[in-house]
mmCIF file of the N, C-alpha and C atoms, coordinates in Angstrom:
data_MODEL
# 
_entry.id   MODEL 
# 
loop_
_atom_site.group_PDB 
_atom_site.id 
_atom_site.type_symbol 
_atom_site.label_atom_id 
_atom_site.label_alt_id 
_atom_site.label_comp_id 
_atom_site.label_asym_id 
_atom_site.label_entity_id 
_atom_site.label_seq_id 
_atom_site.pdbx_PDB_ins_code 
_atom_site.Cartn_x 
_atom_site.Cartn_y 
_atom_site.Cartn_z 
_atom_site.occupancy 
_atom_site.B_iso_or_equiv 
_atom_site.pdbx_formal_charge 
_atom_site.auth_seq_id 
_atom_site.auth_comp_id 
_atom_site.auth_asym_id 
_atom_site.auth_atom_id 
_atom_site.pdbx_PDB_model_num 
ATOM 1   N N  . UNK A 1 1  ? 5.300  10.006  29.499 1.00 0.00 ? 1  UNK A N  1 
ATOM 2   C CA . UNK A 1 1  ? 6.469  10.202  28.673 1.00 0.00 ? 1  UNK A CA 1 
ATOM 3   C C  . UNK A 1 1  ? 7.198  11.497  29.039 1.00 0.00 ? 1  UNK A C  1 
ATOM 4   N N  . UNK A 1 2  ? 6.779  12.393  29.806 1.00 0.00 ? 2  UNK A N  1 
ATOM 5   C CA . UNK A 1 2  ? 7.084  13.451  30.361 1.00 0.00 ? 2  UNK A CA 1 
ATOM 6   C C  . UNK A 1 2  ? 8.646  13.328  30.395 1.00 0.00 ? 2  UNK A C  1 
ATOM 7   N N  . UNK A 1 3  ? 8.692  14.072  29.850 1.00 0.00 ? 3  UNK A N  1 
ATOM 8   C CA . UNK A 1 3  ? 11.052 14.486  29.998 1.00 0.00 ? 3  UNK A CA 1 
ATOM 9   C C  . UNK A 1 3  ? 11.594 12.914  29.370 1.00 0.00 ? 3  UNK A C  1 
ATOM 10  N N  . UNK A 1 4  ? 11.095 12.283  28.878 1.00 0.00 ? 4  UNK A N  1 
ATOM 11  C CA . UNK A 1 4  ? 12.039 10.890  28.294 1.00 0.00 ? 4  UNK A CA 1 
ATOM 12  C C  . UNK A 1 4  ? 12.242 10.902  26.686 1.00 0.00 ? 4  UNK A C  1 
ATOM 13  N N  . UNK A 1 5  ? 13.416 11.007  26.233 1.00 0.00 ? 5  UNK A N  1 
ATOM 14  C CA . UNK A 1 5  ? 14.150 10.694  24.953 1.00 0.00 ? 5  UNK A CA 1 
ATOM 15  C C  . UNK A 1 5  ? 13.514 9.758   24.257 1.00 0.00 ? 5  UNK A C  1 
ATOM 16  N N  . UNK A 1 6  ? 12.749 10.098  23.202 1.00 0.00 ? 6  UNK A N  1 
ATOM 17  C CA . UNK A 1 6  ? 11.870 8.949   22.144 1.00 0.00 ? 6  UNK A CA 1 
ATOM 18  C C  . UNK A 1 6  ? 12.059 9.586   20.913 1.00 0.00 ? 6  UNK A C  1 
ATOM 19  N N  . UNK A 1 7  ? 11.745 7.812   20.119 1.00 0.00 ? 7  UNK A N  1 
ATOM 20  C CA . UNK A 1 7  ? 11.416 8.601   18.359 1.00 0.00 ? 7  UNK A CA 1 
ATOM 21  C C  . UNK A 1 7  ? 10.324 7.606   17.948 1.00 0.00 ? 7  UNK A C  1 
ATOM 22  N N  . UNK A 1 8  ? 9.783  7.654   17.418 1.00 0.00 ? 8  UNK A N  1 
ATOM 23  C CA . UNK A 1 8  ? 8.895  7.191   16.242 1.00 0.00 ? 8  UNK A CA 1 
ATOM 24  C C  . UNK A 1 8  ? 8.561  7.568   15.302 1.00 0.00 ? 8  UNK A C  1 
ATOM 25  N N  . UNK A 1 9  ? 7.631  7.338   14.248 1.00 0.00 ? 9  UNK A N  1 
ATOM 26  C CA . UNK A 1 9  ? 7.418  7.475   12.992 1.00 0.00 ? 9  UNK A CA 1 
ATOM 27  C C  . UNK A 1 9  ? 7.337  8.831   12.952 1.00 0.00 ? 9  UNK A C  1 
ATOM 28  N N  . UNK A 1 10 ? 7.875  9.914   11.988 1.00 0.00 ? 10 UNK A N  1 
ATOM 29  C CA . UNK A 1 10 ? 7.793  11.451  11.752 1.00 0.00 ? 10 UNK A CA 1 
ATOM 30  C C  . UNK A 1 10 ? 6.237  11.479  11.736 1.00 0.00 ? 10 UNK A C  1 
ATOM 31  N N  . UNK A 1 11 ? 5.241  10.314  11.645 1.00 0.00 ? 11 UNK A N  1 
ATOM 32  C CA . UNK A 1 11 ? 3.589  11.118  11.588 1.00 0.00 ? 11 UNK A CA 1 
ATOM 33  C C  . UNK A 1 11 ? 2.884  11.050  12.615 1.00 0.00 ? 11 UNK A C  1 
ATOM 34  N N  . UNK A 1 12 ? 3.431  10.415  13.646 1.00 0.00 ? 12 UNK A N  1 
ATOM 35  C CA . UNK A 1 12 ? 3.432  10.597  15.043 1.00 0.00 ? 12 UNK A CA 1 
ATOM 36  C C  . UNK A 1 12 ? 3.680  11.716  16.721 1.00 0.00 ? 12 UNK A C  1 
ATOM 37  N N  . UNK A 1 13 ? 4.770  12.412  15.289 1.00 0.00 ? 13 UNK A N  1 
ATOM 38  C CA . UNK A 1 13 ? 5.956  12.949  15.955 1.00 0.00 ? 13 UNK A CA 1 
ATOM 39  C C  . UNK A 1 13 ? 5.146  14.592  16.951 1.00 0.00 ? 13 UNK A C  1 
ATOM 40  N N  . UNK A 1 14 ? 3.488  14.485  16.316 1.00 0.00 ? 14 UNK A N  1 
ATOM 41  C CA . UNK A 1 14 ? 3.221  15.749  17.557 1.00 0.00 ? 14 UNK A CA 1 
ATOM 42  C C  . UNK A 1 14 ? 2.699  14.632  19.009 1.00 0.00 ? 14 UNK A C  1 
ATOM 43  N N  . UNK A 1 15 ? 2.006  13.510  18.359 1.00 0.00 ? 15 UNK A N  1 
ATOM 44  C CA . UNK A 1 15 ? 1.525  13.112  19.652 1.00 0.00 ? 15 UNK A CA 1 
ATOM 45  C C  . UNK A 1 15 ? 3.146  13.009  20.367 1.00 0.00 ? 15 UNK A C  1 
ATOM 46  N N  . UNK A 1 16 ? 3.950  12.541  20.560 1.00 0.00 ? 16 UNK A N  1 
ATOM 47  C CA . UNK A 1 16 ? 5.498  12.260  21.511 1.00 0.00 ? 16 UNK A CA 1 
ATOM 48  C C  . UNK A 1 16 ? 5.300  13.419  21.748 1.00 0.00 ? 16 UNK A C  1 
ATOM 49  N N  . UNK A 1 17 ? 5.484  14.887  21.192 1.00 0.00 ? 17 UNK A N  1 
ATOM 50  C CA . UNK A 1 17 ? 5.503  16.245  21.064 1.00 0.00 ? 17 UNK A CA 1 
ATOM 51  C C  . UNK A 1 17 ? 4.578  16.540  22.500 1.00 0.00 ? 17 UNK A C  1 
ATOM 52  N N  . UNK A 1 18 ? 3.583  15.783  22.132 1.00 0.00 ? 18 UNK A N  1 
ATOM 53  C CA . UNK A 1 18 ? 2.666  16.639  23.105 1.00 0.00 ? 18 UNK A CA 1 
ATOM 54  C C  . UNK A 1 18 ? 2.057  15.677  24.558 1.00 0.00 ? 18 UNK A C  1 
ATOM 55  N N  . UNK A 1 19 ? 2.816  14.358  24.384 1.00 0.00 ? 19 UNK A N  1 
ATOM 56  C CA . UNK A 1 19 ? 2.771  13.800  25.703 1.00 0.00 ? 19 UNK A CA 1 
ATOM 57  C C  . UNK A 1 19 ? 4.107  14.460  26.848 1.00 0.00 ? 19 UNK A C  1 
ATOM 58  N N  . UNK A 1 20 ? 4.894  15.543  26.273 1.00 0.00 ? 20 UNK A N  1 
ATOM 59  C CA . UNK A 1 20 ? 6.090  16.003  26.770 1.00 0.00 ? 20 UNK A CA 1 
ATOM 60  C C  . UNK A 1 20 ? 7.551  15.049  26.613 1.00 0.00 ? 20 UNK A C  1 
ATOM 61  N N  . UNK A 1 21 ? 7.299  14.549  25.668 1.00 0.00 ? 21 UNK A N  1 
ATOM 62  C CA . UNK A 1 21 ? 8.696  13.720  25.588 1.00 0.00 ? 21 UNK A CA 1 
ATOM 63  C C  . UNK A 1 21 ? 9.682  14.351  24.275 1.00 0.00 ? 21 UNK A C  1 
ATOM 64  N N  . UNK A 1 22 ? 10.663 14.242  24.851 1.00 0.00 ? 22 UNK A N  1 
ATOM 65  C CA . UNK A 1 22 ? 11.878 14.666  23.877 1.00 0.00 ? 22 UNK A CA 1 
ATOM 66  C C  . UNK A 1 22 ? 12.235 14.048  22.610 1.00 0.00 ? 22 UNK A C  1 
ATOM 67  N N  . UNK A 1 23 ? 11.716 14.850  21.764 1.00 0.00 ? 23 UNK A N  1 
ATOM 68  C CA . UNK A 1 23 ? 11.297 14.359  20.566 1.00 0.00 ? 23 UNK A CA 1 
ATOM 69  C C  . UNK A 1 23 ? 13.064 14.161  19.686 1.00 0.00 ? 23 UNK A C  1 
ATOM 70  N N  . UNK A 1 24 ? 13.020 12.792  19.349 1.00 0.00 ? 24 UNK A N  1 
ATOM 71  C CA . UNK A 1 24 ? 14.545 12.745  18.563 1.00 0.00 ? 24 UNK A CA 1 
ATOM 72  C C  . UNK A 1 24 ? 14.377 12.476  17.014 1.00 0.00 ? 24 UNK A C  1 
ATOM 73  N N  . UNK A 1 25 ? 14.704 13.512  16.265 1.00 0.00 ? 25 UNK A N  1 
ATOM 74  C CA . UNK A 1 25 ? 14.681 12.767  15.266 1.00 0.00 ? 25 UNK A CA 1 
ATOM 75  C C  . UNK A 1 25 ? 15.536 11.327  14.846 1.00 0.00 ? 25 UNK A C  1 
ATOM 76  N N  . UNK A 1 26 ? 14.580 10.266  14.004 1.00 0.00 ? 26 UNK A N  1 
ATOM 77  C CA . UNK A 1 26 ? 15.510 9.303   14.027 1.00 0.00 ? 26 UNK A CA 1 
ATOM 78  C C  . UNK A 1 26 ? 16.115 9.010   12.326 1.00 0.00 ? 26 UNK A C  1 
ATOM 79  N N  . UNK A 1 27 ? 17.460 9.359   12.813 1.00 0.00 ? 27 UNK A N  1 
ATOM 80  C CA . UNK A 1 27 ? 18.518 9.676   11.829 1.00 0.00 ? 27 UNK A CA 1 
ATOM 81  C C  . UNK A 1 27 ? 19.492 8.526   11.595 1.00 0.00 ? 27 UNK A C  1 
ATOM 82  N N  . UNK A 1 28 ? 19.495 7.746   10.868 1.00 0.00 ? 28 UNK A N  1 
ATOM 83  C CA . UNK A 1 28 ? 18.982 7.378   9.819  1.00 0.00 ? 28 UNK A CA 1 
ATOM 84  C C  . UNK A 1 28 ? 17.140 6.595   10.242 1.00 0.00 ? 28 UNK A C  1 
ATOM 85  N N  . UNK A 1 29 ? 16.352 7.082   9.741  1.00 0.00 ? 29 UNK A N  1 
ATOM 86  C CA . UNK A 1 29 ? 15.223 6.285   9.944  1.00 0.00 ? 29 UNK A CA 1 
ATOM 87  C C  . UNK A 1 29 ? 14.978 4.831   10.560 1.00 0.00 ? 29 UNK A C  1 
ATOM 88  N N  . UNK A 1 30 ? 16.073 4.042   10.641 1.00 0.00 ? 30 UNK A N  1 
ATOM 89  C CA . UNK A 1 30 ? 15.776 2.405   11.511 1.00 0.00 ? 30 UNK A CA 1 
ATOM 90  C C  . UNK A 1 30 ? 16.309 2.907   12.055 1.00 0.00 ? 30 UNK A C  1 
ATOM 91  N N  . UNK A 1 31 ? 16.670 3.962   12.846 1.00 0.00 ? 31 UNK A N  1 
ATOM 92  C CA . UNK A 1 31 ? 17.890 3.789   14.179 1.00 0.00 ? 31 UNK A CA 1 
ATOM 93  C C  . UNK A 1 31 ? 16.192 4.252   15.405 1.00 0.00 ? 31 UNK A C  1 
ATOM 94  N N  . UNK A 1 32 ? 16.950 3.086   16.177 1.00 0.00 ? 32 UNK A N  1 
ATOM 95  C CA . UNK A 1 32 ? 16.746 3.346   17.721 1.00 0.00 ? 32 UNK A CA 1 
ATOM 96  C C  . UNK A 1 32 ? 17.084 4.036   18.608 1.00 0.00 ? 32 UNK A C  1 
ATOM 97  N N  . UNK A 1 33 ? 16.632 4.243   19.626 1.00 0.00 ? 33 UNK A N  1 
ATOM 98  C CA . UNK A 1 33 ? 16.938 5.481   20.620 1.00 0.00 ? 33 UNK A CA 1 
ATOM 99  C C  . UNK A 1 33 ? 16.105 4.486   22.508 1.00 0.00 ? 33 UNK A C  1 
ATOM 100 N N  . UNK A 1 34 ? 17.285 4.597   23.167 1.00 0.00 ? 34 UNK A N  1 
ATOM 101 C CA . UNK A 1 34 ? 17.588 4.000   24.678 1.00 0.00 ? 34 UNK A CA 1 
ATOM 102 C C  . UNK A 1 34 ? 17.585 5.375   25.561 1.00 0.00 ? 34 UNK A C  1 
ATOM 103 N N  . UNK A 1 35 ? 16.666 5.193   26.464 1.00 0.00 ? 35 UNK A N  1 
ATOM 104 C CA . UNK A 1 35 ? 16.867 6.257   27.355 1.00 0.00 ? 35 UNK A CA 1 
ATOM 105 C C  . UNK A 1 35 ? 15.900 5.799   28.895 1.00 0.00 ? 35 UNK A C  1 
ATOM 106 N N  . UNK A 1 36 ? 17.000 5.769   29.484 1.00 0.00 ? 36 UNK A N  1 
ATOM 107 C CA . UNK A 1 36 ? 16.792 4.860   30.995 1.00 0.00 ? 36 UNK A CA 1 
ATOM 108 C C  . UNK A 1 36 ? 16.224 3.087   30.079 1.00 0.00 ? 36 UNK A C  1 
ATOM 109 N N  . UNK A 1 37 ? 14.942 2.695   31.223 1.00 0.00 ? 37 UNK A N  1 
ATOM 110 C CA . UNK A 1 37 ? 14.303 1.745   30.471 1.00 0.00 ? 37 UNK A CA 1 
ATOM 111 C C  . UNK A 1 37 ? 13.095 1.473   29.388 1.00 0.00 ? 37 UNK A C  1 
ATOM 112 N N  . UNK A 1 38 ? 13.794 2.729   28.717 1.00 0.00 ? 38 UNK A N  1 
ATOM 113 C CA . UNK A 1 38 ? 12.604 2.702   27.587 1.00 0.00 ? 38 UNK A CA 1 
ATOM 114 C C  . UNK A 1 38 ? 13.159 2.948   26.224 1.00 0.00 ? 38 UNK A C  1 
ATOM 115 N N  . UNK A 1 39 ? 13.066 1.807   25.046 1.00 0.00 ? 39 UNK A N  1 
ATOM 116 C CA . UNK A 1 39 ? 13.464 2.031   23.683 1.00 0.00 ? 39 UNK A CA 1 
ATOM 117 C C  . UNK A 1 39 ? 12.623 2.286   23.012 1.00 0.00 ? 39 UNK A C  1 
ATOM 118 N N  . UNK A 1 40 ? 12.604 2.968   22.093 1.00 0.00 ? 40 UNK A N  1 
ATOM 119 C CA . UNK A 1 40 ? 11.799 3.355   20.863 1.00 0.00 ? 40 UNK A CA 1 
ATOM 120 C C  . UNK A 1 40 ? 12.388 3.182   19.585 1.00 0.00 ? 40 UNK A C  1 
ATOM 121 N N  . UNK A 1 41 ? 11.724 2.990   18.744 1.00 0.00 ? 41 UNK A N  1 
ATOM 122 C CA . UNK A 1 41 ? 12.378 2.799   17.012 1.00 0.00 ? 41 UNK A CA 1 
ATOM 123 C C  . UNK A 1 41 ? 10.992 3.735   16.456 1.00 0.00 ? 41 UNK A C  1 
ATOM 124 N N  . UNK A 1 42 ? 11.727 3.935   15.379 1.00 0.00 ? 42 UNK A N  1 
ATOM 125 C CA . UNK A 1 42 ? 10.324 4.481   14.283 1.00 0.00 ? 42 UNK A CA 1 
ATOM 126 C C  . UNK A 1 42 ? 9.853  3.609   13.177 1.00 0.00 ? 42 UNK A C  1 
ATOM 127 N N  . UNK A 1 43 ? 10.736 2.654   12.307 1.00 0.00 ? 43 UNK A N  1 
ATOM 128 C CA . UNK A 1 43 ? 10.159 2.091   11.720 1.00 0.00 ? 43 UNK A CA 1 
ATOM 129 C C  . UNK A 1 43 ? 10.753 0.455   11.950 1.00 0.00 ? 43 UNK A C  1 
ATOM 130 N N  . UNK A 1 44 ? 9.507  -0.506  10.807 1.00 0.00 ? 44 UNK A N  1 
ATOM 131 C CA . UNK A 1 44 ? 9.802  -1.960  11.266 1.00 0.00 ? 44 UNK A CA 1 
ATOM 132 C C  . UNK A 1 44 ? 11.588 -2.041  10.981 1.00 0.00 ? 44 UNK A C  1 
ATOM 133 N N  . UNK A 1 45 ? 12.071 -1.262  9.802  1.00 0.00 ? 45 UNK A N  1 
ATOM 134 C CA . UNK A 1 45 ? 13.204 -1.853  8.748  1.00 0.00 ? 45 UNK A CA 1 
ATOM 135 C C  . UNK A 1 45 ? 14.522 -1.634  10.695 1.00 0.00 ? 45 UNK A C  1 
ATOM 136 N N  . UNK A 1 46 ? 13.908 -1.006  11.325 1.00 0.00 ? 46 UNK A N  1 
ATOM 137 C CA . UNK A 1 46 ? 14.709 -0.732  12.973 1.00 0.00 ? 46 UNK A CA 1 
ATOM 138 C C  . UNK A 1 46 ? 14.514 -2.019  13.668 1.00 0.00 ? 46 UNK A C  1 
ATOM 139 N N  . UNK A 1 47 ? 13.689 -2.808  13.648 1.00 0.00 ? 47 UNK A N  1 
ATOM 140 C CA . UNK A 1 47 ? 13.762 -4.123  14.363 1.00 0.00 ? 47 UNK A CA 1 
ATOM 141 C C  . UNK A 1 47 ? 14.948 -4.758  14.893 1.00 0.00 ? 47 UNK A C  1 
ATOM 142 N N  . UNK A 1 48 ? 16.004 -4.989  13.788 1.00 0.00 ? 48 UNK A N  1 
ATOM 143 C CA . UNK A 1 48 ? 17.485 -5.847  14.839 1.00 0.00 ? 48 UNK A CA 1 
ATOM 144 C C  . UNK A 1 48 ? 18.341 -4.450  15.772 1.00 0.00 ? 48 UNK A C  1 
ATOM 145 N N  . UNK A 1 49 ? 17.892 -3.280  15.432 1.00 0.00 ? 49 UNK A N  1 
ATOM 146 C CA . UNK A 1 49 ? 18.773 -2.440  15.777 1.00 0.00 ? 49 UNK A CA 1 
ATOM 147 C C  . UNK A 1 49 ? 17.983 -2.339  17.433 1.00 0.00 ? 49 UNK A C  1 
ATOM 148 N N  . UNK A 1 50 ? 16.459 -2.279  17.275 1.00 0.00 ? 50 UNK A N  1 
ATOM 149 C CA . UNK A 1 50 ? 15.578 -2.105  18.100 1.00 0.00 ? 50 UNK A CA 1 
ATOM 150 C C  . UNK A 1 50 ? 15.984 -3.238  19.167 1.00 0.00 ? 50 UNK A C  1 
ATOM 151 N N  . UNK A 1 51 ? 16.058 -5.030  18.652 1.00 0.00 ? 51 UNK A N  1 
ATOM 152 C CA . UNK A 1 51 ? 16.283 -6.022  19.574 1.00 0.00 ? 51 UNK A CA 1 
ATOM 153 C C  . UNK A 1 51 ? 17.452 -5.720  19.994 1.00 0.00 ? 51 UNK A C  1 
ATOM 154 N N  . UNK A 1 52 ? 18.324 -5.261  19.356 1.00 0.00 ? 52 UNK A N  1 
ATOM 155 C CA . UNK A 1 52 ? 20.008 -5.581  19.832 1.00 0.00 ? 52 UNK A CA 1 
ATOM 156 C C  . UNK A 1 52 ? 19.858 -4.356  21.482 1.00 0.00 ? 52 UNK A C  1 
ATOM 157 N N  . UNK A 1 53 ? 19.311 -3.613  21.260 1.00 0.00 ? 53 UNK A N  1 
ATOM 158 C CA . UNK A 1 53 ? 18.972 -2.238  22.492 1.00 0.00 ? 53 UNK A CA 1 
ATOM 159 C C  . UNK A 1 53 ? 18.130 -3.060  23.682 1.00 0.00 ? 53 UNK A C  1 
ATOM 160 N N  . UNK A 1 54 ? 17.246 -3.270  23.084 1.00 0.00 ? 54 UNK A N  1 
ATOM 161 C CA . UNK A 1 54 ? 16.163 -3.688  24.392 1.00 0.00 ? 54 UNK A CA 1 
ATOM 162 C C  . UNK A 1 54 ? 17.299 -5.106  24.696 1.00 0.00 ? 54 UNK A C  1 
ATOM 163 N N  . UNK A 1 55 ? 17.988 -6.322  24.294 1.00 0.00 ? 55 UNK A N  1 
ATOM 164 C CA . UNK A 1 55 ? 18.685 -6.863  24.815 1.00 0.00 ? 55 UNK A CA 1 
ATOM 165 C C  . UNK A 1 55 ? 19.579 -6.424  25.564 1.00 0.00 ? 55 UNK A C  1 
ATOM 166 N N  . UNK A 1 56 ? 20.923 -5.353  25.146 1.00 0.00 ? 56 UNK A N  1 
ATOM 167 C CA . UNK A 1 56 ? 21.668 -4.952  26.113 1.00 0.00 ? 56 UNK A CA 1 
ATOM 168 C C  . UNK A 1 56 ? 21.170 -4.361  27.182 1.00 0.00 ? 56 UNK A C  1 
ATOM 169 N N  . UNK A 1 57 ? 19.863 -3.856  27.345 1.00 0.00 ? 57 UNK A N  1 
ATOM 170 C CA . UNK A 1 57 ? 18.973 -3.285  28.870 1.00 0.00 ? 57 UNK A CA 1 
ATOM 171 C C  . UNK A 1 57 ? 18.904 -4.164  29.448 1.00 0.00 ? 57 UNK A C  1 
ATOM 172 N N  . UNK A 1 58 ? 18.413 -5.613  28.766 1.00 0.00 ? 58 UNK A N  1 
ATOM 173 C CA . UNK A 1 58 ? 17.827 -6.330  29.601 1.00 0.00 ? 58 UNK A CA 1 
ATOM 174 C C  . UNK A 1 58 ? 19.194 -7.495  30.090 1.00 0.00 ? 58 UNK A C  1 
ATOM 175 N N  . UNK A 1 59 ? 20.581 -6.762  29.987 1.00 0.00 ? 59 UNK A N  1 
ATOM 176 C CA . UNK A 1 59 ? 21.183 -7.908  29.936 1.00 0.00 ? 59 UNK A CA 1 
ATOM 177 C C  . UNK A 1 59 ? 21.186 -9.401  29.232 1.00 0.00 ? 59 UNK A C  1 
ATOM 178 N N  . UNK A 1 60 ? 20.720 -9.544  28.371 1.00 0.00 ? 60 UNK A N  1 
ATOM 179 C CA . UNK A 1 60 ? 20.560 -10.970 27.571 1.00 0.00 ? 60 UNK A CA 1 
ATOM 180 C C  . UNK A 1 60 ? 21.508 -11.386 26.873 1.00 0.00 ? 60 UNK A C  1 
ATOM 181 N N  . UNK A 1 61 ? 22.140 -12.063 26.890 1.00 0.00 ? 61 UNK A N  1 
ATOM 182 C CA . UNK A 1 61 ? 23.041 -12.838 25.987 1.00 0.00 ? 61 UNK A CA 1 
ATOM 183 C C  . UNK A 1 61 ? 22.853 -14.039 25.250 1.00 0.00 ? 61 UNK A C  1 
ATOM 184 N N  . UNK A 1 62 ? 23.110 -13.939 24.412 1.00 0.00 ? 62 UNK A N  1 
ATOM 185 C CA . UNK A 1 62 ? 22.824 -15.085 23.440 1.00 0.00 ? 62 UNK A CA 1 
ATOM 186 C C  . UNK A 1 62 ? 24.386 -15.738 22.983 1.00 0.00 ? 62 UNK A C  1 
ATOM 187 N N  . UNK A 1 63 ? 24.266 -17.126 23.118 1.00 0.00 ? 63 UNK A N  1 
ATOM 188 C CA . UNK A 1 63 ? 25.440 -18.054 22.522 1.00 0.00 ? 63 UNK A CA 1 
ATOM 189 C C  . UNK A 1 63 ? 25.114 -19.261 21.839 1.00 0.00 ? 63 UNK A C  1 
ATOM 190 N N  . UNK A 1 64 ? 25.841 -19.356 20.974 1.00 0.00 ? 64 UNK A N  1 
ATOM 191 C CA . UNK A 1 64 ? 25.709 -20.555 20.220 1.00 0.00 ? 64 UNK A CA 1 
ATOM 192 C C  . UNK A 1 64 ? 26.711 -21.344 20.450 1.00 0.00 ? 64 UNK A C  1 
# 
């Protein structure tokens, strides 16, 4: 995790701390955070915010 932009749960927040990753707070609490190819969320209530991220990385589109 060395030098990469993450968030997760605030009771987590020394281990990210201390694998060297750039600790973000996540403001409002469901928000997600994209940095290169790696997303992170902190909590479940972040899930569509979390899919809608890891989709636009992965290019995916969805149509009905």
């Amino acid at each position: 995790m060395q030098g990469r932009k993450c968030t997760a749960h605030p009771t987590v927040r020394i281990n990210v701390v201390l694998s060297e990753a750039k600790w973000v707070e996540p403001d409002p609490i469901d928000s997600s955070i994209t940095d290169e190819n790696l997303v992170t969320g902190a909590v479940w209530l972040g899930h569509p915010d979390f899919i809608f991220q890891l989709m636009a990385l992965l290019a995916v589109r969805v149509s009905f």
